[in-house]
C-alpha positions in Angstrom: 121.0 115.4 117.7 123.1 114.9 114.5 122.3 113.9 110.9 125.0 112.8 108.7 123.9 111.5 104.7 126.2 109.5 103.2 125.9 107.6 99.4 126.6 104.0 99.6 127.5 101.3 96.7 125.3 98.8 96.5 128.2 96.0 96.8 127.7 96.9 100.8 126.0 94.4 102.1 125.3 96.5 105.5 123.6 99.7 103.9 122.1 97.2 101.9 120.5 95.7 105.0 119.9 98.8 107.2 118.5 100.7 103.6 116.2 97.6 103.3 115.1 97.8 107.1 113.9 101.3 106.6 112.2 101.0 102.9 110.1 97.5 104.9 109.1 99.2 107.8 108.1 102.9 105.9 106.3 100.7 103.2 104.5 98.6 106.2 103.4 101.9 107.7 102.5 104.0 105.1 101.1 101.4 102.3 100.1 98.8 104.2 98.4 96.6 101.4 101.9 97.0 99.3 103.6 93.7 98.6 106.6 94.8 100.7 109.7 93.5 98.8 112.2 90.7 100.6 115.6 91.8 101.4 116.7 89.8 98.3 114.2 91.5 96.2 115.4 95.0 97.5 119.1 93.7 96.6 118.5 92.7 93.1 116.4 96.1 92.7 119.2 98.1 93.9 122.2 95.8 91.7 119.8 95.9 88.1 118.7 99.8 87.6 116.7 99.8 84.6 118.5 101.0 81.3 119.4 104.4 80.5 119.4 105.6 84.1 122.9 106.3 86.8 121.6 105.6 90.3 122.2 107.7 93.7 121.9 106.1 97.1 122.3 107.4 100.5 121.1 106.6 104.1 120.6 108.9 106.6 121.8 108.5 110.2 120.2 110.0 113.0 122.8 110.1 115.5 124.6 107.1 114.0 121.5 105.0 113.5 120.7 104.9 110.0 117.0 105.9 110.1 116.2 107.3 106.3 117.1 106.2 102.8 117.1 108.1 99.8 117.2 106.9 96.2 117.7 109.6 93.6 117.3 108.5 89.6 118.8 110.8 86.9 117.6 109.5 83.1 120.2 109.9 80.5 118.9 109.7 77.3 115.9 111.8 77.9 114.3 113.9 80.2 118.0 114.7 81.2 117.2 117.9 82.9 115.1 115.7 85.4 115.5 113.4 88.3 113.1 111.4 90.0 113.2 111.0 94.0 112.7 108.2 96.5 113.0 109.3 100.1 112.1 106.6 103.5 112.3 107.8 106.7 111.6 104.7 109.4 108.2 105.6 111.1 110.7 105.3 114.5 112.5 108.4 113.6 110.1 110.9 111.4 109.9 114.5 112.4 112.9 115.0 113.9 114.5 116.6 110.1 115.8 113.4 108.3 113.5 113.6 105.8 114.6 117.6 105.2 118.1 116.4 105.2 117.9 113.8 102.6 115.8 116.0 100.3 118.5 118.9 100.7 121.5 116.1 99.6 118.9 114.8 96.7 119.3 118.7 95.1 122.9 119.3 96.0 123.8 115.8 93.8 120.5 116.6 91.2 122.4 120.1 90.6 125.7 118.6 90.3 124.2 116.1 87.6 123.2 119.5 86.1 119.4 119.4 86.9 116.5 121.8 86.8 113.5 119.7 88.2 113.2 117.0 91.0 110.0 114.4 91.0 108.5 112.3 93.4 105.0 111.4 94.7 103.0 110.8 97.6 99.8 108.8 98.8 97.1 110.2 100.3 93.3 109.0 100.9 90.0 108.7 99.3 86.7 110.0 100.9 85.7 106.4 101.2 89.1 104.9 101.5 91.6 103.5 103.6 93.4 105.9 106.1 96.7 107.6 104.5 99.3 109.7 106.2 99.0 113.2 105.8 103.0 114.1 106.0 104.1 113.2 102.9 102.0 115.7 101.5 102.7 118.4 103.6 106.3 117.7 103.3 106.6 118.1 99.4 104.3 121.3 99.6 106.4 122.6 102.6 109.0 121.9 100.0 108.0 124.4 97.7 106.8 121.8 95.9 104.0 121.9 93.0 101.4 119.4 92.9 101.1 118.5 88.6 99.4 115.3 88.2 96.7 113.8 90.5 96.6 109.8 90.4 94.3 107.4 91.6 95.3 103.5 92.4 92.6 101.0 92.0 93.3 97.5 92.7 91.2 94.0 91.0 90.2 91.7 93.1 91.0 88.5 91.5 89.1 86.9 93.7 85.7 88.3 93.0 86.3 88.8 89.1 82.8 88.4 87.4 84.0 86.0 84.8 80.7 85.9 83.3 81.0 89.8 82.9 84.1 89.4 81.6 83.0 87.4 78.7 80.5 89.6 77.7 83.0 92.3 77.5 85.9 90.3 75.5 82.5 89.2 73.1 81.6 92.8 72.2 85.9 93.7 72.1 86.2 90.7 69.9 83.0 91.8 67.5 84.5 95.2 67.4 88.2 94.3 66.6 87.9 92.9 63.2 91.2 92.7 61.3 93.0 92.4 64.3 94.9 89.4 65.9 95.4 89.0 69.6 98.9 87.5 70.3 100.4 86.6 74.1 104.1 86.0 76.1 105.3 85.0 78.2 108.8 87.0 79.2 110.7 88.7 76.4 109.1 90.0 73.3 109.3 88.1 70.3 111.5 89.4 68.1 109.2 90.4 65.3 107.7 92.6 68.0 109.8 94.0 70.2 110.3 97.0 67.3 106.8 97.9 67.7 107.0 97.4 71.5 109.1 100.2 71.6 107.5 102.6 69.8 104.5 102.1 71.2 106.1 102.4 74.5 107.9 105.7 73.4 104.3 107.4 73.7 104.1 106.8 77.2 104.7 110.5 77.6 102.9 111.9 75.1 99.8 110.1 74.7 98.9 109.5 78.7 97.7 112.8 81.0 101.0 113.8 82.3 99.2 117.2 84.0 102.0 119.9 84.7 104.8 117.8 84.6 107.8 118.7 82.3 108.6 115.6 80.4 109.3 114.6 76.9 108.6 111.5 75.3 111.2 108.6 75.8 114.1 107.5 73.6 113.1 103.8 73.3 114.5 101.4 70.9 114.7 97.6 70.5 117.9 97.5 72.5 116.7 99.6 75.4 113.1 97.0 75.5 116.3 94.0 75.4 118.1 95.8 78.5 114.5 96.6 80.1 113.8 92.8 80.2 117.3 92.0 81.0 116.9 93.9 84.0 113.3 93.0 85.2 114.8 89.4 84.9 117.8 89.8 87.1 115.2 91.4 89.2 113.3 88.0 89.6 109.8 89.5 88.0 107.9 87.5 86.1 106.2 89.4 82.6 102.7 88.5 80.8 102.0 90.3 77.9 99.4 90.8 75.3 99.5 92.5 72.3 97.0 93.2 68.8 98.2 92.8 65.4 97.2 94.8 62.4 97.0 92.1 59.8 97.0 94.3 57.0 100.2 95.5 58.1 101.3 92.4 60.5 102.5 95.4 62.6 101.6 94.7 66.2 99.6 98.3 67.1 98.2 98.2 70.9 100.3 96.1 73.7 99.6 95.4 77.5 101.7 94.0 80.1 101.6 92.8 84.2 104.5 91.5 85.7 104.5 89.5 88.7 107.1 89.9 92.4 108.9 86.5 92.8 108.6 87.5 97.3 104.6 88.3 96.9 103.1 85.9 93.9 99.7 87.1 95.4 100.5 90.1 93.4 100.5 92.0 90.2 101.5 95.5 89.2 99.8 95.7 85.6 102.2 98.5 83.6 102.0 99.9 80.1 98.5 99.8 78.4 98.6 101.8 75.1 97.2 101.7 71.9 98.5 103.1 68.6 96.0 106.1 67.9 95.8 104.9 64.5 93.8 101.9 65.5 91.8 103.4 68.9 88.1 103.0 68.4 88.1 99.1 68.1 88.1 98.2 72.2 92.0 97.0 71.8 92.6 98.0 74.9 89.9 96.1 77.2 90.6 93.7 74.9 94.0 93.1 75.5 93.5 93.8 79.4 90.7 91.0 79.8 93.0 88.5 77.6 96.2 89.2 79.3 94.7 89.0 82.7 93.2 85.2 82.0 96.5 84.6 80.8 98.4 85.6 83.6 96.0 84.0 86.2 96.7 80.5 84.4 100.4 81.0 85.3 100.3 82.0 88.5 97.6 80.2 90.8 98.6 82.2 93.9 97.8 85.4 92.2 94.8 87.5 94.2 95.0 91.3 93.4 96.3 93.3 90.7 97.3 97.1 91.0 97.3 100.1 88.3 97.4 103.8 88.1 95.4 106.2 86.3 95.8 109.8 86.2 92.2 111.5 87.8 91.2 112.5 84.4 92.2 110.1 82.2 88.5 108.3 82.0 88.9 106.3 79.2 91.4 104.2 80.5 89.7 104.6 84.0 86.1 103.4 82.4 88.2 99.9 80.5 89.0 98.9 84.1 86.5 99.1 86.0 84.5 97.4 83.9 86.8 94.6 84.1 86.7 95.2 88.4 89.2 97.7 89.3 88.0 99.4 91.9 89.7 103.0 93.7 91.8 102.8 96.6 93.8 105.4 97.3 95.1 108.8 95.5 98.3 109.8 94.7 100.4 113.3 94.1 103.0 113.7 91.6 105.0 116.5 92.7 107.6 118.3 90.8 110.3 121.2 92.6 112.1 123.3 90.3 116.0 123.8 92.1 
């Protein structure tokens, strides 16, 4: 038995395919609610990076059938001592090393690219939840891993939203939100927000539980938000946001946003939440999430479950949605291994 890893360029159309094949059929097994991404989808993903970041890709072949995929990110205007890991083995080939071969290539190329920390996370289950593979978890720890955030996905139902709970949540939001205007898009920010989009979206880092892990907040600017949406579009996602407005200032001050898979319109990831700490204390951010959410469902009819993430102790955020219906499906590890 022989395992050879080998980067590829994503103008190859065959690893393309066979690195598809294996992402599909590991998401299938592992996640099995995921919208799993067409092999168009997985193409655009691999051809539009997001800003700021140089891409590594390899496949694994176990005896000359390519059986794992790795994909290794490495930020470059932050966080630059760190790289963040993606790492598939196809269900048809686990256990036999491939995943321990990709993981040793993804620190000989992280140390190259002169870096100190590798990231990736893992699923596991609930008391009450669906089954989850134990490996993946075993596998970073057996790594030498350290466990530093704990996460919990919770997914809406759109289907069984309480839309008369709903508006006796936006009432009280809206009673407690004086001198603030709600404003929504579609697609790119409007230019007399993206400024404010940015730095709200700089705090990521700082102002979420980010546990153990080593990070720093993000160098974001106007033009990075510009090649961020640049990229989600070549990417075929589809962006609803919602935002508040200081009108003392006219600055915009808490922003929320969902975006939308062109393969699985059924589905919604919903991303950043955040509001400026400035202006917390007024419900901006169940707000926003209740508003943005009715405005996304009125674009896309097919849309049945949203998904979001929320580290274990972040309760406020955790308390917003699931009064709006979020409810806990699985838990997830982020790891990080110092090389």
């Amino acid at each position: 038995m022989s395992i050879a890893v080998t980067p590829y360029d994503v103008a190859d159309q065959a690893a393309i395919d066979e690195a598809h094949r294996i992402a599909f059929a590991a998401t299938a097994a592992d996640q099995p609610d995921f919208p799993n991404q067409t092999r168009d989808e997985f193409a655009a993903y691999a051809r539009h990076p997001m800003p700021g970041y140089v891409v590594t890709r390899a496949l694994a072949r176990l005896d000359g059938v390519a059986a794992g995929h790795l994909e290794v990110r490495f930020p470059q205007l932050d966080n630059t001592d760190n790289a963040s890991v993606d790492l598939a083995v196809h269900p048809e080939h686990r256990r036999r090393g491939v995943g321990r071969a990709l993981l040793a290539y993804a620190v000989d190329v992280a140390r190259e690219h002169g870096r100190k920390r590798l990231y990736c996370d893992t699923v596991v289950a609930l008391p009450d939840g669906p089954a989850r593979p134990e490996a993946g978890e075993a596998f970073a720890a057996a790594a030498g891993a350290h466990a530093a955030l704990a996460e919990v996905r919770r997914r809406l139902d759109v289907t069984a939203l309480d839309h008369a709970a709903l508006d006796a949540l936006l009432a009280g939001a809206r009673a407690r939100s004086t001198g603030y205007r709600a404003v929504g898009w579609h697609g790119p920010v409007p230019e007399e927000y993206v400024a404010d989009v940015a730095r709200l979206e700089s705090r990521m880092n700082t102002d979420a539980p980010i546990g153990d892990l080593a990070l720093e907040a993000e160098n974001i600017d106007a033009g990075r938000i510009r090649a961020t949406e640049a990229a989600l579009s070549a990417r075929g996602r589809r962006t609803y946001h919602y935002g508040a407005v200081d009108e003392a200032s006219g600055r915009l001050v808490a922003w929320t946003m969902v975006d939308v898979s062109p393969g699985s319109p059924w589905h919604a990831w919903q991303q950043t939440t955040i509001v400026d700490p400035d202006h917390r204390g007024h419900r901006l951010g169940l707000l926003l999430k209740i508003e943005n959410l009715r405005y996304a469902l009125a674009n896309e009819p097919q849309l049945r479950a949203v998904d979001t993430w929320n580290a274990a102790v972040n309760q406020h955020m955790i308390r917003i949605n699931e009064q709006i219906g979020f409810r806990p499906v699985d838990g997830w590890t982020d790891w990080q291994l110092t090389i």
